[in-house]
C-alpha positions as CSV (number, residue, x, y, z in Angstrom):
1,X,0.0,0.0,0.0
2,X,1.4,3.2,-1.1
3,X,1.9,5.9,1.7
4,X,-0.2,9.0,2.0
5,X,1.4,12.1,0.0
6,X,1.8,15.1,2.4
7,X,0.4,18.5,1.4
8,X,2.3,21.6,1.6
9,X,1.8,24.8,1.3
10,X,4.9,27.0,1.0
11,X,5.0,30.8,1.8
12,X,7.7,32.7,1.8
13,X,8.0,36.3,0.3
14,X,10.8,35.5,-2.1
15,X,10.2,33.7,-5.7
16,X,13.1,32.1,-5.8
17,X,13.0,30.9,-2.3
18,X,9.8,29.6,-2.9
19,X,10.7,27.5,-6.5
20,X,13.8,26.4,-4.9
21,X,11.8,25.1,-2.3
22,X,9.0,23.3,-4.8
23,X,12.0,22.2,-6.5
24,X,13.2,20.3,-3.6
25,X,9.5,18.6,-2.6
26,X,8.7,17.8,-6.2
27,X,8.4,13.9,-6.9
28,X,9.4,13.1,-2.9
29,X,6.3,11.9,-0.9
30,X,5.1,15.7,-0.9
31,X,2.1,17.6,-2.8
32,X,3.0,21.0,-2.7
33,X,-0.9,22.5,-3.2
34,X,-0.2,26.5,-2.4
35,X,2.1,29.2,-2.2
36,X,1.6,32.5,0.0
37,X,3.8,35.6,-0.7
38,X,3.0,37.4,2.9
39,X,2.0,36.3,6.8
40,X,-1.5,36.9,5.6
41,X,-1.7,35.6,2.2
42,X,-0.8,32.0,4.2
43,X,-3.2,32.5,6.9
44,X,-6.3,32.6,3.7
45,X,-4.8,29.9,1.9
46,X,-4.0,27.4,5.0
47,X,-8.0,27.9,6.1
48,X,-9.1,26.9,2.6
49,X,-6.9,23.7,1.4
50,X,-6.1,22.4,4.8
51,X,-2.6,21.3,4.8
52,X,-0.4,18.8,6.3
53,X,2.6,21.4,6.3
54,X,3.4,24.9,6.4
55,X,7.1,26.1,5.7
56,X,6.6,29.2,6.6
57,X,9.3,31.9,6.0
58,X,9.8,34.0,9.6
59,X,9.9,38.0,8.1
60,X,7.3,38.8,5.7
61,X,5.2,41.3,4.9
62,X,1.6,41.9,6.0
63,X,2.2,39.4,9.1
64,X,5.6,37.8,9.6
65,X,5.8,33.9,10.1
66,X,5.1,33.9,13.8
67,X,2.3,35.8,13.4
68,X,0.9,33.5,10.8
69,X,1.7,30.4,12.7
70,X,-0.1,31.9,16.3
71,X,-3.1,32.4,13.6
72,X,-3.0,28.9,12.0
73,X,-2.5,27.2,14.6
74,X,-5.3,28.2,16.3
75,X,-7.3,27.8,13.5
76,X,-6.1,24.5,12.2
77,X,-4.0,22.6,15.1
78,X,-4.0,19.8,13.2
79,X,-1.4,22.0,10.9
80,X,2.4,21.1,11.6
81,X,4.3,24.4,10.9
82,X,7.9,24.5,9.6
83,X,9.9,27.7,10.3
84,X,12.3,28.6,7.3
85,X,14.3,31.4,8.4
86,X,17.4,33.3,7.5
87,X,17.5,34.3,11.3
88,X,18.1,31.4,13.6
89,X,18.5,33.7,16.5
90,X,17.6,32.1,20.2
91,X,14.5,34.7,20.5
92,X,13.3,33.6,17.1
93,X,13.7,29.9,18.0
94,X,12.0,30.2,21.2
95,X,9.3,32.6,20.2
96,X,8.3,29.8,17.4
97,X,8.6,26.6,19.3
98,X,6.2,28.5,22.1
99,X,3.9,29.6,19.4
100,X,3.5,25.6,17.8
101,X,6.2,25.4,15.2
102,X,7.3,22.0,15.0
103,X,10.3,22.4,13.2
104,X,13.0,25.3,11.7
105,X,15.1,24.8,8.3
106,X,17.9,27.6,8.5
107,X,18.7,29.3,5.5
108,X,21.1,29.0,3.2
109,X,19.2,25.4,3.4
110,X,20.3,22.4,1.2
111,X,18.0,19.5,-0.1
112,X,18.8,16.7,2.6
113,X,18.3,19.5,5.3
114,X,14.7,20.3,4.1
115,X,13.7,16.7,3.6
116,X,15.4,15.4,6.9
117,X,13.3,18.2,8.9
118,X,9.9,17.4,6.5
119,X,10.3,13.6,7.0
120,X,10.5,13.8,11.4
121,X,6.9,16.4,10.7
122,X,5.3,14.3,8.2
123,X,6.0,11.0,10.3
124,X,3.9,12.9,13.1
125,X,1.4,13.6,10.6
126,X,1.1,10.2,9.4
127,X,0.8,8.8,13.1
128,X,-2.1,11.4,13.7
129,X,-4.2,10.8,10.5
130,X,-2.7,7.8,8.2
């Protein structure tokens, strides 16, 4: 029996973060369904297709990450949330893990370090709703 693909919705405010990112997911066991180019933009699209997975890029305009993850998490708990940031300052860190992220990916990332920090969330996901 084939596993379940995991959805994902990227946001992040940069194109070329985001591509590189779809890049990475594409053909694994992900389905990257959305993309969000601000805090906010994520918040709308999270509430609508329901996600597995949220990498969600820390500064961004409208509402930065954290403010988007206090938001979706509340909304959807059920929602792991991935922290990609450029800024893996203690605060940061802590601030997130508090707020429900369940994971960080520090960029510059490379491939294995997005899919190793994907495949310890989506294993959680898969033990809550297989």
């Amino acid at each position: 029996m084939a596993r379940r693909r995991i959805s994902i919705i990227i946001a992040d405010d940069n194109d070329m973060m985001r591509s590189v990112l779809r890049a990475m997911l594409r053909g694994e066991e992900y389905d990257v369904i959305g993309e969000a180019r601000n805090g906010q933009a994520a918040i709308d699209i999270v509430d609508r297709l329901k996600p597995d997975i949220v990498c969600m890029d820390v500064v961004m305009p409208e509402k930065s990450g954290i403010e988007a993850l206090c938001e979706i998490k509340v909304a959807n708990p059920a929602t792991e949330v991935v922290m990609v940031t450029g800024n893996s300052d203690p605060e940061t860190v802590q601030e997130s893990i508090m707020n429900g992220a369940s994971g960080f990916i520090i960029k510059p990332f490379n491939a294995a370090r997005v899919l190793d920090a994907l495949a310890k969330v989506s294993h959680r996901v898969r033990q809550a709703k297989p």
